[in-house]
N, C-alpha and C positions, 0 to 999 in steps of 0.2 A: 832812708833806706828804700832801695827797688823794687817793687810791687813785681808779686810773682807773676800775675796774668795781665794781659792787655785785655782791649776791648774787643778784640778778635778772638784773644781764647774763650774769652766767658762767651761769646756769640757762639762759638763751634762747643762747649759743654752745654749749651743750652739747649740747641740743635741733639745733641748726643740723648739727652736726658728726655728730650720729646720723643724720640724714635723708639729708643726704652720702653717710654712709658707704652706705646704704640705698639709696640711685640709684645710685650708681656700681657696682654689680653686686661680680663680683669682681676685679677688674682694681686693682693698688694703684694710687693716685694721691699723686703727692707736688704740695703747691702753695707754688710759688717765689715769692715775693715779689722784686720789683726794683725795689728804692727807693733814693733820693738827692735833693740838692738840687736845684734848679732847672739846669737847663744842663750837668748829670752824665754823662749821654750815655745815658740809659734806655731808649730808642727802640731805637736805635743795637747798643744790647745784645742787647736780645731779640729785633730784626730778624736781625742777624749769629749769634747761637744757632741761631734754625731754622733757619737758611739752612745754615749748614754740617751742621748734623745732617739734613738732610730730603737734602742733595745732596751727601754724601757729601764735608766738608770735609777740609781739612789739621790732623790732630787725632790727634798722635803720641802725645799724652800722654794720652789720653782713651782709657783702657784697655779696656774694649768695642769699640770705633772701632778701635784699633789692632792688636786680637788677632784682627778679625776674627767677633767673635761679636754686635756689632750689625748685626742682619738688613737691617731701613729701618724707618724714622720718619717719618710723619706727618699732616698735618695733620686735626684730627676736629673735630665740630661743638662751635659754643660749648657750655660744660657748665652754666652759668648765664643760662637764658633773659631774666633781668632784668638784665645788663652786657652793654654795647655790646663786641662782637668790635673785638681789634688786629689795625690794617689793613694786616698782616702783606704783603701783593700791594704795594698802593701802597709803603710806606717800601722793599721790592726796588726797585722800577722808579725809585723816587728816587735810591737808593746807584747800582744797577746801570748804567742806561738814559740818566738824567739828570744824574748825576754831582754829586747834593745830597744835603746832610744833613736827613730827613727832620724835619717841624715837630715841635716839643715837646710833648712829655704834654699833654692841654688835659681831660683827662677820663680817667675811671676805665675801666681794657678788661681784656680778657683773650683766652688764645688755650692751646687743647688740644693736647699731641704725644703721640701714641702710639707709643711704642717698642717694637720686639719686637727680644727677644734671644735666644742661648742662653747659659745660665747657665755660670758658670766652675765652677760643681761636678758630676762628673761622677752623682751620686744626683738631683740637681735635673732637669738634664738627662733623664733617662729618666720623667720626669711630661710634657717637652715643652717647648717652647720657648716664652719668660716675657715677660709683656707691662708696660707700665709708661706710666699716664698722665702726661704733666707737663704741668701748667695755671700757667701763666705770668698772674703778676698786676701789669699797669703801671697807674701813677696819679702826679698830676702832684706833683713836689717840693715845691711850695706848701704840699702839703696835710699831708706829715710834719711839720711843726713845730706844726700844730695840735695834735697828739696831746698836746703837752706841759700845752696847755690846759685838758687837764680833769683835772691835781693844781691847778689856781688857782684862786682866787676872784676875781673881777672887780677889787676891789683889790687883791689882790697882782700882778697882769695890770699894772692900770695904775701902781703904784708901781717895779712892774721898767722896762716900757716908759719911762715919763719917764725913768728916771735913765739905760739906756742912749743916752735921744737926746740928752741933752747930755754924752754922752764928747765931748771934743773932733773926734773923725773922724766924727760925725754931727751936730754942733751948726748949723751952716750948713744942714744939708739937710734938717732938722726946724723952720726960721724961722717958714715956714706955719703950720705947724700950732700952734707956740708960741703965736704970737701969736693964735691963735683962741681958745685955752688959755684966755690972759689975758684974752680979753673975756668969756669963758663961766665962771660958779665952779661948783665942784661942788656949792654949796648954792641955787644960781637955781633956778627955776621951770622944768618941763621943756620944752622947747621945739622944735619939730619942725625950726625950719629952723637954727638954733643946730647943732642935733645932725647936720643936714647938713655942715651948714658944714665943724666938727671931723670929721666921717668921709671928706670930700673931701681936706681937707688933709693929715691924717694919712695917707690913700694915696699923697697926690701921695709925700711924704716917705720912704713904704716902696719905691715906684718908684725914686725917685731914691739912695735906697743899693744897691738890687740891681742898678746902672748897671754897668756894664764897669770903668769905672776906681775903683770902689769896694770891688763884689763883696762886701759884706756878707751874710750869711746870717741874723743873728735876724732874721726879716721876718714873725713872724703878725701877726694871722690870714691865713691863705695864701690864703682866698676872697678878700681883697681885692686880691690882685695877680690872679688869675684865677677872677672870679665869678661865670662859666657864666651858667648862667639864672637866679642869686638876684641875679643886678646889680640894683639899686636900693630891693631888698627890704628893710626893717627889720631883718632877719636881719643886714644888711651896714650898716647904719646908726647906726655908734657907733663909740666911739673912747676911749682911755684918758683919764681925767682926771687931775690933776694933786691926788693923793689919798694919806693913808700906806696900808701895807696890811693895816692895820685896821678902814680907816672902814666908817663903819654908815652909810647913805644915810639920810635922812629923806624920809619921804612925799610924791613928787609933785615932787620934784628931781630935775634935770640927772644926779647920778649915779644914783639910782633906776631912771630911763628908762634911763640908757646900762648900769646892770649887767642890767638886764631882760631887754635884747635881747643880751646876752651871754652870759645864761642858754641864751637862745634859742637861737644860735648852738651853742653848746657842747651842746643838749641835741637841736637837729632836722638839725646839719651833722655836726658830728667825732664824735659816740657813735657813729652809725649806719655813720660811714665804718669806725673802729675795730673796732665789732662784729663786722660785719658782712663785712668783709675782710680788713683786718690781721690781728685776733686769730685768723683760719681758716689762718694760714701755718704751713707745717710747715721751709721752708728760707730762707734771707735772705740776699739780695748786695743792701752798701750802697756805690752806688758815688757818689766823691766828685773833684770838680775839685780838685784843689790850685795846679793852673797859675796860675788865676784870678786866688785869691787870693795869691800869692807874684808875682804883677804888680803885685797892689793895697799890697801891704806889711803888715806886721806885727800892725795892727789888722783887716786881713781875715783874718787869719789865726788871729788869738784869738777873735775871731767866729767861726768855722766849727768853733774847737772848741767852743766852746759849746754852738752850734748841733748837733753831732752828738750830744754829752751827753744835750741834751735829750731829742734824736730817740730814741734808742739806751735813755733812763730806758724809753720803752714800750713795749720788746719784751718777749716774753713768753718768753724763754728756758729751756728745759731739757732733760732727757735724754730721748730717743724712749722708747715703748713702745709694746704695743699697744692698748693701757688709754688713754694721753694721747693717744695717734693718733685715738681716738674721740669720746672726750670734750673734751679740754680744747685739742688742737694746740697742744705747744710748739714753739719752733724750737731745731732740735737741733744746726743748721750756721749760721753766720755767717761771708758771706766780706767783710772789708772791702778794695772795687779803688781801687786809685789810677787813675782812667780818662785814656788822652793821654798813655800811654807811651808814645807814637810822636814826642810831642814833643820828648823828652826823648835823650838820647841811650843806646844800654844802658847804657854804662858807669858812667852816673846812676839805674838802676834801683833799687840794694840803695838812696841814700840816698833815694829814695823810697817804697821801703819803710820806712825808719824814718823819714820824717817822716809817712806816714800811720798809722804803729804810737804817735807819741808825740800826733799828733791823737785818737786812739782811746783811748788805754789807757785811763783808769778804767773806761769802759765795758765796754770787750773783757775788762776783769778781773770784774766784775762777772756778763756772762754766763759765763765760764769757771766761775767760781765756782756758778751755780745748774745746771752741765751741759750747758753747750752747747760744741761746739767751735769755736774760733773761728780764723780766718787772714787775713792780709795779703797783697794780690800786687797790683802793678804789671800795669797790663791795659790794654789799646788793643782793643775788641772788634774794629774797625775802623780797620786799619792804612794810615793815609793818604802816609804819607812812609817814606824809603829811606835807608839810612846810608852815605856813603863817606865819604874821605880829603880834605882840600882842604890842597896845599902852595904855604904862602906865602916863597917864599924858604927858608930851612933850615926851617923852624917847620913840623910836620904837627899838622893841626886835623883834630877827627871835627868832620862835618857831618850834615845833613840835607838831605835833595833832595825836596820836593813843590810844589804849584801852591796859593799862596796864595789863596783866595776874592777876589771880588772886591771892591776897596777896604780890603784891608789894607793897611798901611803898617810901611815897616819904613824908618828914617835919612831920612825926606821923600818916601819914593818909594812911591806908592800902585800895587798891582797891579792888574791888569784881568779874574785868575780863570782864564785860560789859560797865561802865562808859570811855567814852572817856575823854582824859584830854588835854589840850594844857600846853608843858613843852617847859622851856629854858634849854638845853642841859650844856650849859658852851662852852668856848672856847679852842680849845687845842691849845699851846702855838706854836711860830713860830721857836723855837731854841727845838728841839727834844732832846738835850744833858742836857739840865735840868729837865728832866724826870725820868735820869737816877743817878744824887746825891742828895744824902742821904737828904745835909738840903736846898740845891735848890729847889731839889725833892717837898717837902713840902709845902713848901709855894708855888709851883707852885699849889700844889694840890689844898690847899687854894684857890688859884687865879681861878682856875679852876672853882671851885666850880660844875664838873662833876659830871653830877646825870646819872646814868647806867640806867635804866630800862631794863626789858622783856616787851616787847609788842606782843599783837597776831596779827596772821597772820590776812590780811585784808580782809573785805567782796568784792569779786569780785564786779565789775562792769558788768551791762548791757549795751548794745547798744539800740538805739532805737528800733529796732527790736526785743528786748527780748535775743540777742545773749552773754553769756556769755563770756568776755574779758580773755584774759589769767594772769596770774599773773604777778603783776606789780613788776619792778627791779632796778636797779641801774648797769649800767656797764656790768650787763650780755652779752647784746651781743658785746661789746667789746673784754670781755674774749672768749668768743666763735668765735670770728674773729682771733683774736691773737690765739689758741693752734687749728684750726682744718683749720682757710679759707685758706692757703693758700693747704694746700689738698683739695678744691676744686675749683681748676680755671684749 
């Protein structure tokens, strides 16, 4: 397989990473990565992070926070005058004010906290109390699975793509695009609107698996579900053809033109994204919907490991130093969250944890193995719903009590986003490998009998004094102890 960087890129991130080090004065900076698929809850994360660190959250286990030796934290100017600032103000005033879930990733941001502490050793301590940048790095889910793009060559791209849209749970929802397929060979004559045609329908077909009741995850190239300003561009104007993944295009063909502009792609969209930001992480939370897909059944479910596989091939994992810290940024921390544990009831937490420990592992063994640490935790950044007891006759059911969005439906009865409801989630099974066949699969679904909802964000709480509480969470500050406390002690 194709090695994503040359020895020209790692030359130009190594260059990038000195100059870094060079601006940012003295003050360490660590740079978080907050990646996941599409609908993950990324926003969601790193809006609810600052918010309880900048305003003093409920953050027991967030051992700075807790002992008292984080001073305050935050907010400093963008550190990267060419990426659009996260619009950290607005997605508050959504959760908080308006009582919605802030829009999705739609573009690459970023946002700087500066923590000052005093150190937990009492020798540190008497140099003075220690400061620590964290630059928070979001970007839209779409665009993680590009990375996987550049170990392929154009044909092996379009030999993988065919053969997964005719698995049976895509074969319907790729008709479009087949049958353009068959009108276009990959040895015709190149042809501009031909090659329309085939890039229109093979979106329609990437849209319509990443549907709710699908939930599918292999869905590159990700600019085509959200393609910013290269909408209509030749960059975005191709599509896999129906090719092994060996062929050799001849001169002035249909595949030619469409590997050309793949090239393209691959050479002026995902390098630059990789270079240029991925590869600069030093810590990484990949946070992953399980919900989703365990609504969708068993083939969403095999897709999303896949999909994480891929994603997870291009991290660049290993042990810190201060040598890689400058040069080369590995990531030293990998936390994988199960996000919408609040959907879930606790008592379903651990087997959440090991369905997202058996969606991970090769991978998570993989960066173990080059030095990185890696960990699983069920996480709700944003804890929307509240657990009580519901008795039906002798029978006592754990429930859930939150305000369904508006237009969910739950047994025929669509909500209207104001009625609070108390719901029995279902249980998710204790052996996470029958989730993943076909007629296990099912009948566990069955057994399941998991009902997904969206619920809105919750109304703050007051204290007796009229003081607005910060928003309530699930494991956050756990996550927050694992990828940042040990930079500050």
């Amino acid at each position: 397989m194709a090695s994503i960087t040359t020895f020209t890129d790692e030359a130009r991130i190594a260059v990038d990473n000195v100059l870094g080090a060079l601006v940012g004065g003295t003050t360490p900076t660590v740079r978080l990565g907050v990646t996941g698929l599409s609908r993950a809850g990324k926003t969601v994360f790193i809006t609810a992070l600052v918010h309880n660190l900048v305003h003093g959250g409920r953050l027991p286990l967030f051992e700075a926070y807790a002992s008292g030796r984080l001073a305050e934290a935050g907010l400093q100017p963008q550190p990267d005058d060419e990426v659009p600032r996260f619009d950290y103000e607005a997605h508050v005033r959504d959760l908080v004010s308006e009582r919605v879930w802030p829009r999705s990733t739609r573009r690459i941001s970023e946002l700087r906290v500066t923590i000052a502490y005093e150190s937990a050793s009492g020798l540190r301590r008497t140099f003075g109390p220690g400061r620590l940048n964290l630059d928070i790095v979001d970007y839209p889910g779409e665009w993680l699975l590009d990375l996987a793009l550049l170990r392929k060559s154009f044909a092996e791209w379009s030999a993988e793509a065919v053969r997964l849209s005719r698995e049976p749970h895509r074969l319907a929802l790729a008709a479009g695009w087949h049958a353009a397929l068959h009108r276009t060979g990959a040895d015709a004559p190149e042809d501009e609107a031909a090659a329309r045609e085939l890039a229109e329908t093979f979106t329609h077909y990437l849209r319509a698996a990443r549907a709710d009741e699908h939930a599918l995850s292999m869905l590159p190239p990700g600019r085509f579900l959200m393609p910013g300003d290269l909408e209509g561009s030749p960059a975005l104007t191709f599509a896999p053809l129906d090719i092994p993944p060996d062929h050799r295009p001849a001169r002035g063909s249909m595949a030619a033109m469409m590997a050309r502009r793949y090239e393209a792609y691959r050479t002026h969209v995902v390098k630059p994204f990789f270079r240029d930001h991925f590869a600069r992480l030093d810590r990484q939370i990949v946070l992953v919907d399980m919900l989703a897909a365990l609504n969708a059944g068993p083939a969403a479910m095999r897709d999303l490991e896949t999909a994480l596989a891929d994603v997870l091939a291009c991290f660049r994992p290993g042990r810190a130093s201060w040598l890689t810290a400058i040069l080369t940024r590995r990531i030293d921390r990998i936390l994988f969250a199960a996000t919408k544990a609040d959907h879930v009831h606790h008592s379903d937490h651990d087997n959440l944890a090991r369905l997202l420990a058996r969606l991970t592992k090769n991978a998570a063994t993989r960066a173990a193995f080059a030095g990185a640490s890696v960990r699983v935790m069920p996480l709700a950044a944003v804890r929307a719903t509240r657990e009580v007891t519901i008795e039906r006759g002798a029978e006592r059911l754990p429930a859930l009590v939150g305000t369904p969005l508006a237009g969910e439906t739950v047994d025929g009865e669509t909500y209207d986003g104001s009625t609070e409801i108390a719901l029995f989630p279902g249980d998710l099974p204790g052996d996470p490998d029958s989730l993943f066949e076909p007629q296990a699969g099912a009948r566990s679904k069955d057994a399941l009998a998991l009902r997904y909802l969206r619920f809105r964000p919750p109304r703050l709480e007051r204290t007796a004094e009229g003081t607005t509480l910060s928003l309530p969470h699930i494991r956050l500050d756990q996550a927050i102890e694992y990828l940042i406390g040990d930079r500050l002690r």
